[in-house]
C-alpha positions in Angstrom: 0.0 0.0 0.0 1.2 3.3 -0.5 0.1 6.8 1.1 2.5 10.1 0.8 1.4 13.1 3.3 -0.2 16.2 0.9 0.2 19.3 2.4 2.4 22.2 1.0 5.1 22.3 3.9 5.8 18.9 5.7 9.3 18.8 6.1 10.9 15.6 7.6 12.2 16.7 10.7 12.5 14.6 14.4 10.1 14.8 16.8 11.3 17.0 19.5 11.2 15.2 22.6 14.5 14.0 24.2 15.1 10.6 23.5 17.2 8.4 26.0 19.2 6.2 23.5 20.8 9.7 22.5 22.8 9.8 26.2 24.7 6.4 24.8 24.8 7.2 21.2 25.8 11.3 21.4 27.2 11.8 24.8 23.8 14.0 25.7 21.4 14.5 28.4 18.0 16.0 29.4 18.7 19.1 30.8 17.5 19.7 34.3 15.6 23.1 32.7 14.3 24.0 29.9 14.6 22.2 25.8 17.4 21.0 24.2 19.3 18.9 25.0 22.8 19.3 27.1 26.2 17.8 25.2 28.1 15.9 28.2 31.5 16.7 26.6 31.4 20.6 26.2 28.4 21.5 28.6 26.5 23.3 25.7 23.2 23.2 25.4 22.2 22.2 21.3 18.7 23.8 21.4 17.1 21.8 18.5 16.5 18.5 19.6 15.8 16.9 16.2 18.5 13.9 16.2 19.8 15.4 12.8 20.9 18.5 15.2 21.8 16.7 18.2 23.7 14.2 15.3 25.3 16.8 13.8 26.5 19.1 16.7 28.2 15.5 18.0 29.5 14.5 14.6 31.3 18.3 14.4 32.5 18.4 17.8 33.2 15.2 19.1 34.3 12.6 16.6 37.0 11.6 18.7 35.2 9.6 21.3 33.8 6.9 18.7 36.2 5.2 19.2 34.3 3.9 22.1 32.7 1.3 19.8 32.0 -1.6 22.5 28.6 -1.4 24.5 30.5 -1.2 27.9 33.0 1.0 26.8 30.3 3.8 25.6 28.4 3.2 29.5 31.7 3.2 31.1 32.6 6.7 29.2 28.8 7.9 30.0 28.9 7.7 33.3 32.6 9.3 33.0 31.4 11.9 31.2 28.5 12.3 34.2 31.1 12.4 36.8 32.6 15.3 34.9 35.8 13.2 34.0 36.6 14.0 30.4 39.0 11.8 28.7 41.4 13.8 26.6 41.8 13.2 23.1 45.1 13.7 21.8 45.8 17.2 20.5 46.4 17.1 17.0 50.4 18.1 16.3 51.9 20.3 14.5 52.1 18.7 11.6 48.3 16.8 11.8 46.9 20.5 12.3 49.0 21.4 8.6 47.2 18.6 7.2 43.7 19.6 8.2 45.0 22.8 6.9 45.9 21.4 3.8 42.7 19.0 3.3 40.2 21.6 4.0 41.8 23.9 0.9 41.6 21.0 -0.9 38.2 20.7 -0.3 37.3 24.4 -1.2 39.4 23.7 -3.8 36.9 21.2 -5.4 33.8 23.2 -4.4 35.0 26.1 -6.6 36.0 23.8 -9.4 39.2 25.1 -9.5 42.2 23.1 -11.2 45.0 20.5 -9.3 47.5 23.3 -9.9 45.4 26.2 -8.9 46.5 25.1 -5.0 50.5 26.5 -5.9 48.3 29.8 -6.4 46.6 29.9 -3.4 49.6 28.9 -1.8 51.6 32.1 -3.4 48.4 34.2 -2.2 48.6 33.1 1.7 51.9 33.6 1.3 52.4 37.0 0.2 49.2 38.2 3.1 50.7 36.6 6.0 54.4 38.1 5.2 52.3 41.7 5.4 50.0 40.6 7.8 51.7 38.4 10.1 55.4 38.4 8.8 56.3 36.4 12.4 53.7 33.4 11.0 55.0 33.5 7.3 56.9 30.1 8.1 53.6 28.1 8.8 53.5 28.1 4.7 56.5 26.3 4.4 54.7 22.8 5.5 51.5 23.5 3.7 51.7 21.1 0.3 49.3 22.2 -2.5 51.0 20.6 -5.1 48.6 19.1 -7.8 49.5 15.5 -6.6 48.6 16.1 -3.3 45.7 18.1 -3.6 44.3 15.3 -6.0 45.2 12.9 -3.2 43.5 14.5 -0.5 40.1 15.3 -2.8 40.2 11.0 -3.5 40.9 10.9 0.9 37.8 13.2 1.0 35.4 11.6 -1.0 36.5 8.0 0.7 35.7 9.6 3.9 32.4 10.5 2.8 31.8 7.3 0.4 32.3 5.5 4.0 30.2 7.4 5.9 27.0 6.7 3.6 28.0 3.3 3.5 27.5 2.9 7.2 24.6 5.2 7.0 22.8 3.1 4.5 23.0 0.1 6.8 20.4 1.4 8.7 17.3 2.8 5.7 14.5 1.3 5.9 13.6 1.9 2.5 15.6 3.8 0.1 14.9 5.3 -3.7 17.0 5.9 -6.5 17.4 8.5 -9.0 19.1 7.9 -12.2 20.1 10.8 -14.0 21.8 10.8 -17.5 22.3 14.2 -18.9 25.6 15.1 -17.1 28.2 15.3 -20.1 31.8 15.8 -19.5 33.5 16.6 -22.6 33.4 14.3 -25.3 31.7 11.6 -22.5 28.5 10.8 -21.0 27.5 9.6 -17.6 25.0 8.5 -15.3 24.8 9.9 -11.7 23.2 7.7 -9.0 21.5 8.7 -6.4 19.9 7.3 -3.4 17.6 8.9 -0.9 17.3 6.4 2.1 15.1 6.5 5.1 16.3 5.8 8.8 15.3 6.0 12.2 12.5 8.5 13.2 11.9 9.3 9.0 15.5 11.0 9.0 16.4 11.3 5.0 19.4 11.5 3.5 20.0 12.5 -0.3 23.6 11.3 -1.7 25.5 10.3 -4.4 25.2 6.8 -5.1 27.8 6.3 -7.7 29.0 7.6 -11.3 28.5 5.3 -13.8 30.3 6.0 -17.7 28.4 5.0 -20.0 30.9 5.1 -23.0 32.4 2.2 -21.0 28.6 0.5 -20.1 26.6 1.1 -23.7 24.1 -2.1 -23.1 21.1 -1.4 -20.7 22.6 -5.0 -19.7 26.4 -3.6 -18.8 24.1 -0.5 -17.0 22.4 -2.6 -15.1 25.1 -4.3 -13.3 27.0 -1.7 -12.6 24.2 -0.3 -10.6 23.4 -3.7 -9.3 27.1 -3.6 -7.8 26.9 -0.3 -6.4 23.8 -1.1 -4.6 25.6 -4.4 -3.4 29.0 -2.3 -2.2 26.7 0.1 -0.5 24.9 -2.7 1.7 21.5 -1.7 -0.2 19.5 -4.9 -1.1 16.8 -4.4 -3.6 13.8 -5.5 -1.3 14.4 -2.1 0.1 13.8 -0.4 -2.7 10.6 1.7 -3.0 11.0 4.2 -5.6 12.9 4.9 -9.1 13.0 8.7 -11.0 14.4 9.0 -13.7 14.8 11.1 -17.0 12.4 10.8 -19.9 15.1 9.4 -22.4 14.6 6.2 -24.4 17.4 5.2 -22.8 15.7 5.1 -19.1 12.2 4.2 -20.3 12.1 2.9 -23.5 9.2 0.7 -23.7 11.5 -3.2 -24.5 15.0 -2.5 -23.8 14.6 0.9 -21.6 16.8 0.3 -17.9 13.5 1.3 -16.0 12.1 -2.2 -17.4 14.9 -4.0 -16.6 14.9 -2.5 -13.1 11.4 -3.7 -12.3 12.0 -6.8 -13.7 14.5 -7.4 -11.4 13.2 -6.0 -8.4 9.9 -8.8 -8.8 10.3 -11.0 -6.2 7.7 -12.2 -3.4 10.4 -10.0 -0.7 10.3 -7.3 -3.0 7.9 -4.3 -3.1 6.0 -2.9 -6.2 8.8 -0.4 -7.6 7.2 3.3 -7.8 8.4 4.6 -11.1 8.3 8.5 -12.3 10.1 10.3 -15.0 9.4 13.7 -15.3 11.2 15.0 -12.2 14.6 15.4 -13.6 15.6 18.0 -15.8 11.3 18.6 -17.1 12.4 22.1 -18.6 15.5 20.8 -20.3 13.9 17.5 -22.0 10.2 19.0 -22.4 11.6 22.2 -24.6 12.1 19.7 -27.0 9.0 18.5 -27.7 7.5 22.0 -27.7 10.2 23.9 -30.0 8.3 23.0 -33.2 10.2 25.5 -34.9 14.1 24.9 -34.3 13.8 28.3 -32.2 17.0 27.5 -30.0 18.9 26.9 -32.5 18.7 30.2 -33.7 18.5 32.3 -30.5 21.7 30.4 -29.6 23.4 31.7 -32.5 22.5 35.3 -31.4 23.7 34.5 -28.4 27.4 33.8 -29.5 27.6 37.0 -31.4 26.8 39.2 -28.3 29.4 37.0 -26.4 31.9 37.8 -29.4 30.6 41.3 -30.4 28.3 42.7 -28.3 29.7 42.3 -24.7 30.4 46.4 -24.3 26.9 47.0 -25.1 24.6 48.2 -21.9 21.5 46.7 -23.3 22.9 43.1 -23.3 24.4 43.6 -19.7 21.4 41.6 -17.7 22.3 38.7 -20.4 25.5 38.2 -19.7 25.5 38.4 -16.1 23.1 35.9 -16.2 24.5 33.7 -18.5 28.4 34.1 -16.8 26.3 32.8 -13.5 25.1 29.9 -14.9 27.7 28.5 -16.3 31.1 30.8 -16.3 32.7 32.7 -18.6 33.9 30.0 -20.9 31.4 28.1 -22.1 30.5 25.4 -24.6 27.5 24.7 -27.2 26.1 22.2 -25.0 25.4 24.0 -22.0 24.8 27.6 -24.0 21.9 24.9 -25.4 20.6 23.5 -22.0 20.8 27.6 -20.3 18.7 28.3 -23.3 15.9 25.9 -22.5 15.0 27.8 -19.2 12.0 29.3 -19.3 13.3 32.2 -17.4 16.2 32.6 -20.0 14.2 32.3 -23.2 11.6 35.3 -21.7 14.5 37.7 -21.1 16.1 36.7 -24.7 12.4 37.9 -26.0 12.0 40.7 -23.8 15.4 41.7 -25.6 14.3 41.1 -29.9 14.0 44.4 -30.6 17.4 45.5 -29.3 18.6 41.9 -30.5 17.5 42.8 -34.3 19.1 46.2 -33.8 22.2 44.8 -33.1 22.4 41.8 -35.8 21.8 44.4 -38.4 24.9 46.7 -37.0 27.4 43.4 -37.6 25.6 43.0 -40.6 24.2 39.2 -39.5 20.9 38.1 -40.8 17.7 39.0 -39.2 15.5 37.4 -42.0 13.9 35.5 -38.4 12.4 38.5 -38.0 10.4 38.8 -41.0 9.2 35.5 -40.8 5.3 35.9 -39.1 5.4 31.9 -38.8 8.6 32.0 -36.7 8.0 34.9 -34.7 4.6 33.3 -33.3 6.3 30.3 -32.7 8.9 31.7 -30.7 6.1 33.8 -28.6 4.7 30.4 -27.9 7.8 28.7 -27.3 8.7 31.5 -24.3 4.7 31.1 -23.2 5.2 27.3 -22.5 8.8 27.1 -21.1 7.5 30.2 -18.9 5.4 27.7 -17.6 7.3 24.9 -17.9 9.8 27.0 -15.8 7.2 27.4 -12.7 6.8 24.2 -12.3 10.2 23.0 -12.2 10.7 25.4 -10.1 8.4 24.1 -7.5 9.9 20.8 -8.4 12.9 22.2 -6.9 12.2 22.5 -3.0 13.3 19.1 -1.0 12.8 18.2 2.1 8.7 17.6 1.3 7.3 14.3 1.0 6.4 13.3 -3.0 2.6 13.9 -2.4 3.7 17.7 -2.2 5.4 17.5 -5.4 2.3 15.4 -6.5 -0.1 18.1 -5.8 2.2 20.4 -8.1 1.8 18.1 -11.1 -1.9 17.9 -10.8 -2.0 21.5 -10.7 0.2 21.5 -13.5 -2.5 19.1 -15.7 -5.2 21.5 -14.8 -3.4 24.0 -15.9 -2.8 22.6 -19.3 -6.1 21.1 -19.9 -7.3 25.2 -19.6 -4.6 26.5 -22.0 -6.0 23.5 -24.2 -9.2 25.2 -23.9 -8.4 29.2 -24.5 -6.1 27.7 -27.4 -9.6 26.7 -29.1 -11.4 29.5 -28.0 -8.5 32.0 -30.1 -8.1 33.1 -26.0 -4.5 34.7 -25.4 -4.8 35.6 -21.6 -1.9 33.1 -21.1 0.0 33.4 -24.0 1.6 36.7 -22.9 4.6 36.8 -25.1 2.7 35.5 -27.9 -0.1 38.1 -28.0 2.5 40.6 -27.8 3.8 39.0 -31.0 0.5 38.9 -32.6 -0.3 42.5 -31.8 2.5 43.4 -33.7 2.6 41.9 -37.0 -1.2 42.7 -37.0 0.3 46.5 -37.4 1.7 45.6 -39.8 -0.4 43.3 -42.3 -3.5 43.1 -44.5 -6.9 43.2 -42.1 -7.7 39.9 -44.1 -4.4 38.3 -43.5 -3.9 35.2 -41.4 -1.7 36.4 -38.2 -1.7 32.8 -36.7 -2.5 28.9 -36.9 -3.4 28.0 -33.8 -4.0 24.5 -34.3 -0.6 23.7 -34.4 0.4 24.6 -31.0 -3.3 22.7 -29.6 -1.2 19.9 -30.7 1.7 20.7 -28.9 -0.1 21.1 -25.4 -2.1 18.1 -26.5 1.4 16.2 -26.5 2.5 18.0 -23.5 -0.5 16.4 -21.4 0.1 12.9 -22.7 3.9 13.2 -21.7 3.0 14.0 -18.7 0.4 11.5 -18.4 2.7 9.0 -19.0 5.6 10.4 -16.3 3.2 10.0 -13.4 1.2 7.7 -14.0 2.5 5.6 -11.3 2.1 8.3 -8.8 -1.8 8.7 -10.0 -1.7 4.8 -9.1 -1.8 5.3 -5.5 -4.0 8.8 -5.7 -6.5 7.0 -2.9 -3.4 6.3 -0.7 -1.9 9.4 -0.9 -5.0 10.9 0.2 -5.5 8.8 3.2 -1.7 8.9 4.4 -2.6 13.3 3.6 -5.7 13.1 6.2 -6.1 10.2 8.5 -8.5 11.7 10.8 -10.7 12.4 7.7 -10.7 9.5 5.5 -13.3 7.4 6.3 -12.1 4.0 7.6 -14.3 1.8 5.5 -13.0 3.1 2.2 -9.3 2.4 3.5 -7.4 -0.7 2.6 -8.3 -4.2 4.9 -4.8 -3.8 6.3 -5.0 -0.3 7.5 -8.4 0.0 9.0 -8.2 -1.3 12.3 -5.0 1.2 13.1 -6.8 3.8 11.2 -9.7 3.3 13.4 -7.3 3.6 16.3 -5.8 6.4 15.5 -8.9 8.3 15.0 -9.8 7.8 18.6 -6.9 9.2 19.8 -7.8 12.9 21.1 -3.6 13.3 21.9 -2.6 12.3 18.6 -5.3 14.5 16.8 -3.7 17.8 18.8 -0.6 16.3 17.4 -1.6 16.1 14.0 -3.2 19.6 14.0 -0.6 21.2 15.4 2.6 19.7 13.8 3.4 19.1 10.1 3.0 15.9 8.9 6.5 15.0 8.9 6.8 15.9 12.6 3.4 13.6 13.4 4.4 11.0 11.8 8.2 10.6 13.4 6.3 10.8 16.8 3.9 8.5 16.0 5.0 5.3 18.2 5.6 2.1 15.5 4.3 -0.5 18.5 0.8 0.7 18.1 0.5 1.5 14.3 3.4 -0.9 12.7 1.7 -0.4 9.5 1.4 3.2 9.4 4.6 3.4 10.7 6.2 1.5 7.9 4.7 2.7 5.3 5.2 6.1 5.9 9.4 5.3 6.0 8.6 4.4 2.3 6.5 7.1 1.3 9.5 9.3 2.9 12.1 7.6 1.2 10.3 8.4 -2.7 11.9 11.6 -4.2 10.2 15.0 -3.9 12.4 16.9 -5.5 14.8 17.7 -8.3 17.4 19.5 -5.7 20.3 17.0 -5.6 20.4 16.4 -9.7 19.8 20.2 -9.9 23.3 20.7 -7.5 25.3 18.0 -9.6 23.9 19.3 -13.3 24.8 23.2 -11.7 28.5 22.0 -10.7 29.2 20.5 -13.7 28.0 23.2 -16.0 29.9 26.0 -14.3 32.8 24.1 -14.2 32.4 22.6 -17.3 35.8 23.7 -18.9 37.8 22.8 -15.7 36.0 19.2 -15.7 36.9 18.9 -19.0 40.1 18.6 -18.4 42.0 14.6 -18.3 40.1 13.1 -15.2 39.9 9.9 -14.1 36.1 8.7 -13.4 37.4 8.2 -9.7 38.1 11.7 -9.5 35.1 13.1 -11.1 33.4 10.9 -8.8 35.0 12.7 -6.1 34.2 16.1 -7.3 30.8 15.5 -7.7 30.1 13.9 -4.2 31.8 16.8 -2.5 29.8 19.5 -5.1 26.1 17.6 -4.2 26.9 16.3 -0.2 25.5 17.2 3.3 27.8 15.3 4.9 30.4 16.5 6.8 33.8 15.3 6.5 35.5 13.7 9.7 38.6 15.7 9.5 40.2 13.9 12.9 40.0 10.7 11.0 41.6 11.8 7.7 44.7 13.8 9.8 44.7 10.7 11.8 44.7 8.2 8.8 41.8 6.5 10.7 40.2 6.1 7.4 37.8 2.9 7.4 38.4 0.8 4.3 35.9 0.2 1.6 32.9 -1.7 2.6 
């Protein structure tokens, strides 16, 4: 059975009542007054007490004393810690505290996108402002390596570190999704990214990289499929855990015989396994869906105007906006590719048209052609084209915000349909109220031609939103699959129990009776009411709402990745090894923190 919460804002968050396993776990207590919960090594008081906060504050601060791994080691060190007898870690020495040094501007290093040799730079640069600064410190740089072997060393040590720590983290989902995402393209090569959002204790989610997968090297859906079978297996991630697959809408990922999706599910049939939830429209919706809507070849033009205000126009005051937009998105060097993808945003393609006039100017100055501009057909076409990406746009933008369950997401899409069923309608009814940039273009050319001469054809683009819908009617479908679930799981103390599923209704039932958990449930999000909501009276509702959590709501994580690589494009294109680009991109797209003790320490934990 499946049921995702619905309303707007239900983030995943702890419940925030201490919890005792937390004393053993993150050296914390109760304090005697007030929330929060009081850190038996520093005596600070961490005033959220979601276990992510309490987690995090113990991870940061205090990494040292897991090395208490045995059960009476950690009750021996509590009651230490009670006593107020601190064990001391060892300091870090002199050269330990250069390392740290060294690995965290290697790590900013990687963030920035910045080059192995780039380090010798920064080097130089510390160099030259502590001998003005602090001329008595200007030594300390002397045991600071940021040579390009190092530096691509300590990235690798990095990524390990982090690699390790999802591993171990993954032992403990529940349930966990995937995301496959194949539109990253690094010079002449294309990839896959993996990624896995996994469910723990109390509905805690975490979003990571998975693994990188070439796909010059893997061609065959069948070579695809077991490399992603064998990252699953090195990660400890068995496929009965497995609840949810997005994906991109390319033949590739969903094609109907030989797409991976199939082969996926196929695998994933077993009595232990559960029905696979499958969506492909998530990823990358304004990138893939401009391409069924561009019915005239418009990017391919305005992308040519493009690189002649890069080349020739860059002085010019009118085209300023532009290019600081365009030198955000992906840096000042840039390549067809992503000029292309930047061009499909709908936010992009709307200032390009809010610019044609000064656009046409300029072409005619260089002496380019502007015969676009006489052409009626073209013109309305690209005032549709900027319409529906504008659209498009506000969607995927939507699409964006994590840390929702799916039904949130869910909710958007519907709206979405509804939305394009309307424009269906005002497209037969010759009704323009939507079609802003295209009844601008209309109400020019009809200045300028015959009062008995044909402006527009609006049949064709009736056909292109007809398309549109079934696209997206196909995406979801899965997710309209479990419409009555998701409703139930949105508003248990309003769905009538006899229309719930057999397996549901006597905890349903339950739960409805319960005046604490209905104050509960009013006043929290859903998120919040369901991590409080104790598993040994509602097992079922429990469980099911770890796999609802565990589906993706949002592009975020693909959206981080695809960002990384397209402003660093020309650095990435440089020779890398896929183990390094696979470091670069778990550092660009991680939440995790790096345990710097155990990288100065060389307590590094081995593959799993």
């Amino acid at each position: 059975m499946w049921m995702t919460p619905k309303r707007s804002k239900m983030e995943i968050d702890e419940s925030r009542a201490f919890r005792a396993e937390w004393t053993q776990r993150y050296l914390v207590v109760e304090p005697p007054e007030g929330e929060g919960a009081l850190c038996l090594v520093c005596r600070r008081l961490v005033a959220a007490t979601g276990e992510s906060d309490v987690k995090q504050h113990y991870e940061a601060e205090h990494q040292y004393y897991e090395r208490y791994v045995a059960e009476d080691e950690r009750a021996a060190l509590v009651e230490s810690l009670r006593r107020g007898d601190l064990p001391e870690a060892a300091p870090l020495t002199p050269e330990q505290r250069i390392a740290r040094a060294g690995l965290g501007l290697a790590r900013l290093l990687a963030l920035k996108g910045c080059g192995w040799g780039e380090g010798d730079f920064v080097h130089r640069c510390m160099a030259v402002m502590l001998r003005d600064v602090l001329p008595d410190h200007v030594g300390i740089m002397d045991g600071i390596d940021l040579s390009p072997e190092t530096t691509r060393q300590r990235v690798l040590d990095i990524h390990q570190n982090l690699r390790t720590q999802l591993f171990n983290r993954a032992k403990d989902f529940k349930a966990y999704s995937l995301a496959l995402d194949d539109q990253a393209f690094v010079a002449y090569e294309n990839y896959l990214l993996v990624f896995v959002r996994g469910v723990g204790h109390d509905l805690e989610v975490h979003e990571e990289l998975l693994t990188i997968i070439n796909l010059t090297h893997h061609f065959s859906v069948g070579a695809l499929m077991a490399a992603i079978l064998e990252a699953l297996q090195t990660a400890g991630l068995s496929l009965q855990r497995m609840v949810g697959l997005t994906t991109t809408h390319t033949l590739r990922m969903i094609g109907e015989n030989s797409g991976l999706v199939s082969y996926m599910r196929e695998k994933a049939v077993s009595p232990n396994c559960w029905n696979v939830i499958h969506y492909s429209g998530f990823l990358h919706l304004e990138l893939l869906s401009s391409y069924d809507v561009d019915v005239n070849q418009i990017i391919n033009a305005v992308s040519e105007w493009i690189v002649l205000i890069k080349t020739r126009g860059v002085r010019r005051p009118e085209f300023q906006a532009l290019l600081t937009e365009s030198e955000s998105e992906h840096g000042e060097r840039v390549n067809g590719r992503c000029l292309n993808n930047w061009l499909r945003k709908g936010k992009t393609l709307k200032l390009i048209f809010s610019l044609r006039k000064e656009i046409e100017t300029f072409l005619v100055s260089i002496g380019a052609t502007t015969v676009h501009f006489t052409d009626k057909e073209w013109l309305c076409d690209f005032g549709f084209l900027v319409d529906i990406m504008d659209h498009l746009g506000e969607i995927s933008e939507l699409l964006r915000v994590n840390r929702v369950f799916a039904a949130a997401a869910f909710d958007h899409i519907c709206a979405f349909e509804v939305k394009l069923n309307l424009l269906q309608r005002q497209v037969e009814e010759k009704n323009l109220t939507n079609f802003v940039a295209l009844s601008q273009v209309v109400d020019e050319l009809k200045e300028n031609l015959q009062e008995d001469e044909k402006v527009l054809d609006l049949e064709r683009y009736r056909g292109v939103i007809c398309r549109l819908q079934k696209e997206f009617e196909r995406h979801f479908k899965d997710l309209k699959f479990i419409k009555k679930d998701l409703e139930l799981f949105a508003n248990p103390f309003s769905f009538k129990p006899e229309y719930a599923p057999i397996s549901v209704r006597v905890e349903l039932t339950k739960l409805q009776a319960n005046a604490n958990l209905w104050e509960e449930y009013r006043t929290k999000d859903l998120g919040q009411f369901y991590a409080g909501l104790p598993a040994e009276s509602y097992p079922i509702i429990k469980g099911v709402a770890c796999k609802v959590a565990s589906l993706f709501d949002s592009s975020k994580i693909c959206e981080k990745a695809f960002s990384y690589l397209t402003r660093n494009q020309h650095t990435l294109s440089q020779p890398l090894t896929d183990e390094h680009l696979h470091a670069l991109f778990r550092i660009a797209t991680t939440e995790i923190e790096p345990r710097w003790d155990d990288l100065v320490r060389g307590r590094n934990e081995s593959n799993p």
